[in-house]
N, C-alpha and C positions, 0 to 999 in steps of 0.2 A: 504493500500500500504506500508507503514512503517514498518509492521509485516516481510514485507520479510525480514530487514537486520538483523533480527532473528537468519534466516538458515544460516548456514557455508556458504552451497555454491553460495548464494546469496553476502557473504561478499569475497568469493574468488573473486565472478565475477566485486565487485565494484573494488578491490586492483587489478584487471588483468586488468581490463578499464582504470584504474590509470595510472599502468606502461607503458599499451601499448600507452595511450594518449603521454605518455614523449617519448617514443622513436619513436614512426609514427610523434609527433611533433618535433622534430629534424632534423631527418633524411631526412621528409616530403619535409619542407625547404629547404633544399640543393638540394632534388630531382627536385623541382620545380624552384629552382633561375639557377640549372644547364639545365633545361628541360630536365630532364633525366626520365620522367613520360613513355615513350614508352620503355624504358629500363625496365625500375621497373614492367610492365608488361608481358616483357617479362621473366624476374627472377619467376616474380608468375608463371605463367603458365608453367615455367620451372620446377621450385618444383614440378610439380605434379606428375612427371616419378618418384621422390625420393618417393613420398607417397606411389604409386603404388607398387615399388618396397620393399619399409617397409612392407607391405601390405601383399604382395606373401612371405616373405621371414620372417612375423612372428615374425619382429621387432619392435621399434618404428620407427612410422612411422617421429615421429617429427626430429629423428636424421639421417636419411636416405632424409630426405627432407632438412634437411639442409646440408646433403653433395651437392646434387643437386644445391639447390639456389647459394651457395658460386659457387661450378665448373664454373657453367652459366654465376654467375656474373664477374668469374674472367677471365671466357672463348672468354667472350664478350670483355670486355676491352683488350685481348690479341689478338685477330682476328683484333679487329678495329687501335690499337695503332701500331702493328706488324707485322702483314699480309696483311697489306691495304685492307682489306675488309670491306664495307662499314658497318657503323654501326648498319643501319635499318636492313641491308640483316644477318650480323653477330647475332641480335635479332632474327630475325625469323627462322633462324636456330634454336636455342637453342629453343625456343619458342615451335615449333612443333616437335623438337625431345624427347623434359619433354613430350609433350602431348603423343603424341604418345607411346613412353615407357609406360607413366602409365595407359593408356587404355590396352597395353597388358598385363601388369602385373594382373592388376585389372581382367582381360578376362580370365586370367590363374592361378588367384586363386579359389581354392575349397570354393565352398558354396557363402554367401553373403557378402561382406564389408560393416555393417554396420556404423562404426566409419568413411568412410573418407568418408560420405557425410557430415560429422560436419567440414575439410575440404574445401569443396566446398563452402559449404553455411553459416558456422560459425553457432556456438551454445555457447556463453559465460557462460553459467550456467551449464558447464562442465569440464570448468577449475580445474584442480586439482593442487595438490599443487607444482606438481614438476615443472607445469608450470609458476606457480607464479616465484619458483625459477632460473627458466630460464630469465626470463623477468626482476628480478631483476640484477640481471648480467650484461645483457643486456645494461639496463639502466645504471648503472655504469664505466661499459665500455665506454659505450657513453657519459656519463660526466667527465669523466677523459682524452677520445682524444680531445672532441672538448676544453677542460680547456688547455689541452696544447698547440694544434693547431689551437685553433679558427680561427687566423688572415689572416695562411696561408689558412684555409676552405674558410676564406669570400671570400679573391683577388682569390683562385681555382674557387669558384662558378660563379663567375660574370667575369672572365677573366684569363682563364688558360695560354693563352700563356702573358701577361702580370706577372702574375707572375712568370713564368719559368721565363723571365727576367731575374726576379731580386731574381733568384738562390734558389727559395722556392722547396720542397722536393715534388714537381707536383706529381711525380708519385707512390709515397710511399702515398698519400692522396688521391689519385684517387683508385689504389686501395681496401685503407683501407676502405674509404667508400664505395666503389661497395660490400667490405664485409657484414658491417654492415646492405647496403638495404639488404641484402640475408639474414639475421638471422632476422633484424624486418620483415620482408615479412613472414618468415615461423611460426618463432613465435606469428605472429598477426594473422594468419592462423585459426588458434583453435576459434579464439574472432569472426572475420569477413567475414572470409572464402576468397578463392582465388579468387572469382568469383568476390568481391566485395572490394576485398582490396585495389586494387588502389585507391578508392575514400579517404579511412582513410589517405592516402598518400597527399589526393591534395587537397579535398575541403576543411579541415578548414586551411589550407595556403592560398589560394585565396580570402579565407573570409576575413582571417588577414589580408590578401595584401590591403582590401577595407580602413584599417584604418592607415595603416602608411608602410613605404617603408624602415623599418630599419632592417636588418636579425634578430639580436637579437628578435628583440619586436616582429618579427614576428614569430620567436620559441616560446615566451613566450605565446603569443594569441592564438595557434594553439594547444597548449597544453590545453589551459583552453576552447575553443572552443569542440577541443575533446572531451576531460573527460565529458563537458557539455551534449554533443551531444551522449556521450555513456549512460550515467545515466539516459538520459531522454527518450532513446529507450529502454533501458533495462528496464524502469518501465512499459512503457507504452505498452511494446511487451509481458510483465508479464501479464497483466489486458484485453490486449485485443485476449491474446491469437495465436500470430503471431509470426516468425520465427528471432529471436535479431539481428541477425547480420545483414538484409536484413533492420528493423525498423530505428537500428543507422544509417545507412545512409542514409534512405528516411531523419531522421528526421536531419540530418547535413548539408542537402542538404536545408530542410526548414530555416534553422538557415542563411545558405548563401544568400536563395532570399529576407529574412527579412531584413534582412544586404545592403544587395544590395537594398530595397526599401526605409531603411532608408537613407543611404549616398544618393543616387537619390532625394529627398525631401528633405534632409539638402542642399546641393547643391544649387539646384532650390530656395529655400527661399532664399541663403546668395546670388543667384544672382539678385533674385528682388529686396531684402533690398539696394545693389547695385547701381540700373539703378533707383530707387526712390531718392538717396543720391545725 
């Protein structure tokens, strides 16, 4: 098993599980302390009219999907904050109009689309390099907003009109992150596929959430949950011959009911030690 970090593209795929672990951990968090998890689904499946349309039109598909996710994401929050249209209805619009698009486009290009079922269903041991360097950016990006605006992210996350209060820049943060799920969404695309993204979004935050209730700690854990949880699918979907991006989540998902059985048992002991005291 250790022969694979050998090949290039075996080391592309650890440094892409890397990156992407930091930025689905970041972003993840906020998505989930805002609940904004039906959103973030709705941007993926939105991106898929951008694939499509990369797709028919002979481009990449990665930057054509990310005009999509951004429009969506910034479409959404413009209907719901703007137009008083509700926010679930303002998703599902975009929702099935990405879909829809990129089934036509896909229907109406010549021959077969091999490359965006790696889209779909993710294939991380195809990462090439220019996607590393997207994802490093990325991430950079992302450490440099949330290093300046952390405090106003936390009081947005957990109580946007609370902070409007008290004169924080609500709506310049609100978009900017409705940006940034748009470009981790599209860029995690390639590693995870759309069909299965959301989970890299929520379950190792909820895992986090099983050990402590601070955002911080809970970016930090969710990163390392991640990354955990991608290495350990990506070896074991090598060996056993099964589909990567579909394994890291089965196997993130195992890492959460282990989680979840351990704090269940810790629990339960410290309250018999308890009711014996």
């Amino acid at each position: 098993m250790l022969e694979l970090f050998q090949y290039t593209f075996f080391q592309n795929a650890v440094l892409g599980a890397f990156l992407t672990s930091i930025a689905c951990g970041i972003v993840g968090t906020y998505v989930v302390t805002r609940r904004l998890v039906f959103i973030s689904g709705g941007i993926t499946h939105a991106s898929f009219g951008g694939l499509g349309l990369g797709v028919f039109l002979g481009i990449n598909p990665i930057i054509s999907g990310l005009v999509f996710a951004i429009l969506s994401a910034l479409g959404v929050e413009w209907m719901s904050k703007k137009q008083g249209v509700r926010e679930d209805s303002a998703i599902a619009v975009f929702w099935a109009l990405g879909m829809a698009i990129g089934v036509i486009f896909i229907f109406l290009t010549p021959g077969f689309a091999p490359n965006l079922s790696t889209f779909l269903f993710g294939n991380i041991l195809i990462i090439s390099q220019t996607d590393l360097l997207l994802n490093a950016i990325l991430v950079i990006l992302l450490l440099l907003f949330f290093g300046f605006f952390f405090y106003q992210i936390l009081f947005i996350a957990f109580d946007s009109e609370f902070a409007r209060s008290l004169q924080m820049p609500v709506r310049f943060i609100e978009y900017g992150m409705m940006f940034f799920i748009a470009v981790t969404i599209v860029l995690a695309s390639r590693m995870i596929g759309i069909i299965l993204l959301i989970s890299l979004l929520t379950v190792p935050q909820i895992t986090a959430s099983l050990f402590t209730c601070g955002f911080k700690k809970i970016i930090y854990l969710s990163i390392g949950i991640g990354f955990t949880g991608c290495i350990t699918g990506l070896l074991l979907s090598a060996q056993l011959n099964v589909p990567s991006g579909a394994f890291i989540i089965f196997v993130l998902v195992l890492i959460y009911l282990a989680c979840k059985l351990l704090v269940t048992i810790t629990k339960k002991k410290s309250r018999e030690r308890a009711s014996v005291s």
